[in-house]
N, C-alpha and C positions, 0 to 999 in steps of 0.2 A: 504494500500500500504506500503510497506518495505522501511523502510527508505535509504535503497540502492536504490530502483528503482526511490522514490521520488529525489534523487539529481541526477540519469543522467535524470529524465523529468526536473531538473530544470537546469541544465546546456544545454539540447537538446533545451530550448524555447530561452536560455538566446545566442545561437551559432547565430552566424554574418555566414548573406550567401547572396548569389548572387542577391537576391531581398532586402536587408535589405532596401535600399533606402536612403532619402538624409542625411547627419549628420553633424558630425565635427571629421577629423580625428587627432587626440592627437599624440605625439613623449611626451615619462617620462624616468626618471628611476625609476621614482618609481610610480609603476602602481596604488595599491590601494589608496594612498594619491591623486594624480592625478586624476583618477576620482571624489571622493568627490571636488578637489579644480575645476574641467572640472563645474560638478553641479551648485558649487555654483557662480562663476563666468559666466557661461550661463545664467541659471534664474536671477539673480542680472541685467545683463543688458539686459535680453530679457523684466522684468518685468519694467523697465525705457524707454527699446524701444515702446515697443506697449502698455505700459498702462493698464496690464494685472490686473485687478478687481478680480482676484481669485488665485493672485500670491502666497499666501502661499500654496494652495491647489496643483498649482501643484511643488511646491519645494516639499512638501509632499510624490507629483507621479513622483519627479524625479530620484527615484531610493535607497533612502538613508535605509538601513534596519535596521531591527528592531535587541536591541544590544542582543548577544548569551545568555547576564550574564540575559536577564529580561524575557526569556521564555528559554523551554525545547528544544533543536535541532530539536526533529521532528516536534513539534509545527511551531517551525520558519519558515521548511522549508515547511512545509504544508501550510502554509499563505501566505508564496511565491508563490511557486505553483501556487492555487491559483489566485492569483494575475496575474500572468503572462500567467494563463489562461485565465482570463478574459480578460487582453489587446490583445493578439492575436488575440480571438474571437471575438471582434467589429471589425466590418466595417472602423473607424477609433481610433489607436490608443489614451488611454486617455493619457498614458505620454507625457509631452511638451518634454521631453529628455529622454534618456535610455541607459545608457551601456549596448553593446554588446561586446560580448568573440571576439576578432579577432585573438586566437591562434599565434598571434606575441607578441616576449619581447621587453617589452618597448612602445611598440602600443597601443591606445585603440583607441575604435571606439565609437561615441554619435549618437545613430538614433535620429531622430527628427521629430516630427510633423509640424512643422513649413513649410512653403511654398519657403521661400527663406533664407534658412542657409547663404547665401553671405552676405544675408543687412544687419546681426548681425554679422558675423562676420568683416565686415566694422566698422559699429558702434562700436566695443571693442575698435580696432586699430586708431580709427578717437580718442577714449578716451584717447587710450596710446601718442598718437603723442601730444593733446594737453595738458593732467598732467603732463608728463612726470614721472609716477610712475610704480614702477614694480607692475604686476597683480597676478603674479603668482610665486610660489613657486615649483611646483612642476612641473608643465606644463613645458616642451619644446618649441613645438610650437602648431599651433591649423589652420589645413588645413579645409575650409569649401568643402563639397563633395557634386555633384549636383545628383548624381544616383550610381548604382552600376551594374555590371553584372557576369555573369561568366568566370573564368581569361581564355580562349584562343583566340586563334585570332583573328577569325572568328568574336565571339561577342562582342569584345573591340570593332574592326572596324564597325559594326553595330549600336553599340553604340553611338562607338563617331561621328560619319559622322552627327549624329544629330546634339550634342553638339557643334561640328563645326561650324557649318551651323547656328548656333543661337549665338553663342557666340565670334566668330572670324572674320568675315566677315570685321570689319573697321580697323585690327591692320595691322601695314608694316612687324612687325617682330614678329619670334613668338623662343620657346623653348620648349620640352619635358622633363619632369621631370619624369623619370620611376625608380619605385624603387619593385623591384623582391625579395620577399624572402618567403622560403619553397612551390617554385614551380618549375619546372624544366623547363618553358619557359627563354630564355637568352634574353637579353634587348636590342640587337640587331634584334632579330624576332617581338617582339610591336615597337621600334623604325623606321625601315625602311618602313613600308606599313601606318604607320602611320603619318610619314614625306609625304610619297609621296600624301596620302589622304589631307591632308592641301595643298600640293601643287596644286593637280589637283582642287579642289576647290577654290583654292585664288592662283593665279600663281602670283600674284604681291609680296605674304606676301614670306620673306628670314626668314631661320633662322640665329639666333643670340646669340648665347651661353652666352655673358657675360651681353648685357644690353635689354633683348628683351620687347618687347612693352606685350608681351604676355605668358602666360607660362600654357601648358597642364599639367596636373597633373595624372599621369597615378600608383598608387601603389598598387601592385599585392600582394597578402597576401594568402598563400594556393591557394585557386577554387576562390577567390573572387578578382574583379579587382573594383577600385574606381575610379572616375573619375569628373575631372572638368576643367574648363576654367579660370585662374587665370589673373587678371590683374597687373601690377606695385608691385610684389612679391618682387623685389629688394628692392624697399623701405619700403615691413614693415618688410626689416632685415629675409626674407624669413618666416613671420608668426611667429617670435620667439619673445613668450609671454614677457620673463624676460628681455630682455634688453629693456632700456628707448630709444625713439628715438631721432636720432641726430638731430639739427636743420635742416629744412627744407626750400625752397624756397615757396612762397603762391600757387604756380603754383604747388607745386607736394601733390597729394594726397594719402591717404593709401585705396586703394579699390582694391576689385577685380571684373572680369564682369561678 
């Protein structure tokens, strides 16, 4: 294979699409740093969360490649390849994490094997609230994403009426966070049908723009729409890694649902 054809099969496997499924979505300015600090700050507290007995192995498969200067290009990209053929072909992914391409600047997206991206990304922010240390350097913030689908209407609404239904059901107040870019849907066509679906299904729950009990996370990237049910977003300073958090009351915690 021609070393041309091997880097678009290796950027065609490495493309974030509508099935990518659950992750952690990244805000950087500086993308490739970010991912490595995404990695190592993942694994570092997924392998303290769950007690992971083969944690260097998958730091290993979480993505870190092998450096230009210690094989020949098409070598490297051959083993990639590779590699990232074999993950797709199991039944279930081997990497604990993985960068995918989400064709936005500044963005990165982490797929994840993992069952419940929320309870670790709890766990990070339950660390930051009581060290009080910055985590991260390059990271902005760090949204955890419960599914994904394809960005129009029709399948957001599909979508989320689930997500709804499972995740919203005890809040009074809720908010939409929709954030559109490089698709030509306006943020008023996902906001309105999507307001009215939370309403018809919870007519008690109001929305509340500045302090809501609840916050839908809706960010639209090209074809690909991410989605999750956020809880108490206000207080982890909107998922934003670098700032320490300010004292808190015992009653307020940093989660989401």
């Amino acid at each position: 294979m021609a070393l041309a054809e091997r880097s678009k099969l290796l950027l065609r496997l490495r493309q974030a699409g509508p099935d990518t499924g659950k992750g952690f979505l990244c805000t950087t300015g500086r993308e490739k740093d970010a991912v490595r600090e995404a990695y190592n700050i993942l694994n570092s507290y997924a392998d303290i969360l769950y007690k992971s007995s083969d944690s260097s192995d998958d730091k290993a498969k979480g993505g870190v490649e092998t450096k230009a200067d210690e094989l020949e290009i098409e070598d490297e990209l051959s083993k990639e390849v590779a590699e990232m053929k074999k993950e797709y072909a199991a039944p279930i992914a081997e990497r604990r994490f993985q960068n995918v391409l989400s064709n936005v600047k500044c963005c990165i997206y982490i797929r994840t094997t993992l069952e419940n991206p929320t309870e670790l990304v709890n766990f990070i922010f339950d660390d930051i609230k009581k060290n009080k240390q910055q985590n991260a350097k390059f990271l902005l913030r760090m949204y955890p994403i419960e599914t994904t689908c394809k960005a129009n209407v029709e399948e957001i609404l599909k979508v989320a009426e689930k997500l709804i239904e499972e995740k919203m059901a005890n809040f009074k107040t809720f908010s939409l966070i929709v954030n559109i870019r490089n698709n030509p849907l306006k943020s008023l066509e996902v906001i309105e049908p999507l307001a009215n679906l939370v309403s018809k299904k919870f007519p008690e729950t109001k929305v509340d723009l500045s302090n809501p009990e609840a916050s839908y996370l809706v960010p639209i990237f090209s074809k690909i729409c991410l989605l999750d049910a956020l809880h108490n977003s206000a207080h982890t300073k909107k998922f934003r890694l670098p700032i320490c958090p300010c004292p808190e009351t015992p009653d307020t915690h940093y989660v989401v649902c």
